[in-house]
N, C-alpha and C positions, 0 to 999 in steps of 0.2 A: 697480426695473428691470422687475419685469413689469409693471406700470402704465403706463409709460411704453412698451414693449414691444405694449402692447395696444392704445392712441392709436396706433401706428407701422401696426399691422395692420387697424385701423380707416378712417385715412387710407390704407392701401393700397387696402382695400377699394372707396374713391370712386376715386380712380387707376384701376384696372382697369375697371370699371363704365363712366368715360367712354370707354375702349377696348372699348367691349361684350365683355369678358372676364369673363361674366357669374360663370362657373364658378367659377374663381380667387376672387373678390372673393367668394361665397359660403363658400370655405373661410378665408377673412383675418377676414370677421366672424365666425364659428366660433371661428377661432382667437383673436379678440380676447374672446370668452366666457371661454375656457377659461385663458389669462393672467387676464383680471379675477376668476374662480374660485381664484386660487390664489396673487394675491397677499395676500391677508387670510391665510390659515394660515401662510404662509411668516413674516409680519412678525409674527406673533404668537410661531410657532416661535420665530424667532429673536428672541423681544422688541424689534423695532424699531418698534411703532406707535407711533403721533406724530397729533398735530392737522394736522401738517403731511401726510402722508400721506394722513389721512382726508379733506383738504380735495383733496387731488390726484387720490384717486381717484372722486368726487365726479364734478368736472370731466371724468375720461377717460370715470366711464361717459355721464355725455350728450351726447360727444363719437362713442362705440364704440356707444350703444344707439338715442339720439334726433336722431341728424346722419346718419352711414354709412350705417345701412340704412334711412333715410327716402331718401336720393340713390340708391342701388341700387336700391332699389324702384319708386322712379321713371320711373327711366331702361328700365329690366328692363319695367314691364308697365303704367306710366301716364299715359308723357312724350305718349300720342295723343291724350290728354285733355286735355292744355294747363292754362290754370288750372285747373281743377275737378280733375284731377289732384293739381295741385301743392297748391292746397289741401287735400284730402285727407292730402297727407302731412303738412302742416303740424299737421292736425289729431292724428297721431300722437305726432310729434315735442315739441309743447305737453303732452301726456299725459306722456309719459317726463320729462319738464320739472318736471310737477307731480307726479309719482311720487316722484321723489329728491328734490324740497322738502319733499316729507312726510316721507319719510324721515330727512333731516338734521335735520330740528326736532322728532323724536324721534315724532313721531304717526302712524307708519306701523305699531307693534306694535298687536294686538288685545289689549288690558289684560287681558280674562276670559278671557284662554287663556297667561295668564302667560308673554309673549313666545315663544311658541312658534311662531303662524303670525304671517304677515306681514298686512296688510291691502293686497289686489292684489297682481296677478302681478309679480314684481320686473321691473327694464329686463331683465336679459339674458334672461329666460325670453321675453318680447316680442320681444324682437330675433330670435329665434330661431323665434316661431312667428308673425311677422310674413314671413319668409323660405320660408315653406314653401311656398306656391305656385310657387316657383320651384324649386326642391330635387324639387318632386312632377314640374313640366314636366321637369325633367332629365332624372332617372330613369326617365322616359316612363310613369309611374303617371297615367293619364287625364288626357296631357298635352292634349288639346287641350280638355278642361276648367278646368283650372287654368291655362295658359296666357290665359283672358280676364279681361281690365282688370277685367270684375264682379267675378270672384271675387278678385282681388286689392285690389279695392277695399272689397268686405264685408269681409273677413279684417283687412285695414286697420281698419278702423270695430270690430271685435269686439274684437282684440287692444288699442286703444285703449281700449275702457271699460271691457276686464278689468283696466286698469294704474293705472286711477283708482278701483275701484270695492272694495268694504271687500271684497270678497272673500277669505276667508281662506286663504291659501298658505302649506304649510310651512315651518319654517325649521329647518333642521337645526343652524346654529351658534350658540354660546352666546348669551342676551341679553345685552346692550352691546355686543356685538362691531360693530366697523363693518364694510358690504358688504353691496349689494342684492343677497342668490345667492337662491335657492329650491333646495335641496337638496343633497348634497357633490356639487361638478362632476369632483374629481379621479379618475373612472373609470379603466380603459385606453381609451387612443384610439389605439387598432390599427386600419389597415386593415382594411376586410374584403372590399375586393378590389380592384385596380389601377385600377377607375374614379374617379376624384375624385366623381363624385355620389355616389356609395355612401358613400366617406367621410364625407364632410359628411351627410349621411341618420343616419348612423351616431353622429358627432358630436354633432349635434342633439337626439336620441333620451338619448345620456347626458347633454346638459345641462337636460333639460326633465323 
């Protein structure tokens, strides 16, 4: 259910985004983070992992991390760039691709740190800090900085080679466990105050 629940909020996320509802569709991939953070404890909780599971949410996260917010991010700050744009995200989208390939075929743990960190930043921590120039435009933190296509385009290209790159990332959950998290996502995610950028600012911050 939250897997499928996070797919749902991921594809919302492209829905609103074609509405230049840039806002909203920032909080739906947030929100698709923090479902794919909590289905793994949940099914374990409740002893229901399965192959089947592990292959479903496989597919959500390059649905939620390497599809969603490559089309958001497009749309958001580098549809004026046309192909060179689009390629660009392409270029992300491939990464997150070959992130979770490494992953599923077991070669994404760093051996001499006896599965502890991850080798690159996992998809949802990418997904998340591939979003931030828009999160920063929101909250009007040196918006008209981070509001240009360069900066959204280097940020593009860095969060990419951190996602392929042996770089070693945390992992707070047991080894074997299946799920690309980087760290427990299950924070509180309380408001912290009636604007939705703040939220999502906020949001971000504990999944990252």
């Amino acid at each position: 259910i939250f897997t499928i629940g996070a797919v749902c909020c991921g594809l919302t996320a492209i829905k609103l985004s074609l509405l230049h509802d840039y806002q909203r569709a920032l909080f739906c991939l947030v929100m698709a983070s923090i479902l794919d953070a909590l289905d793994g404890p949940v099914a374990r909780g409740l002893k229901g992992t399965s192959d089947f599971g592990h292959e479903l949410d496989s597919l959500a996260d390059f649905v939620n991390f390497g599809v969603s917010p490559t089309l958001v991010i497009y749309l958001w700050g580098l549809r004026d760039w046309s192909w060179l744009g689009w390629s660009l995200c392409l270029v992300f989208s491939s990464a997150v691709l070959v992130r979770l390939a490494r992953f599923n075929t077991g070669g994404d743990f760093n051996t001499a740190t006896t599965k502890k960190y991850f080798m690159g930043v996992p998809a949802p921590a990418c997904c998340c800090m591939l979003i931030m120039p828009m999160i920063f435009t929101f909250e009007g933190i040196n918006a008209e900085f981070f509001s240009k296509p360069e900066v959204t385009a280097v940020n593009l290209l860095l969060v990419s080679v951190l996602a392929v790159s042996p770089l070693p990332t945390f992992s707070s959950k047991p080894s074997g466990h299946h799920g690309d998290h980087a760290f427990a996502c299950a924070g509180p995610c309380v408001p912290v105050s009636h604007d939705m950028h703040c939220d999502v600012l906020f949001l971000c911050h504990e999944l990252s």
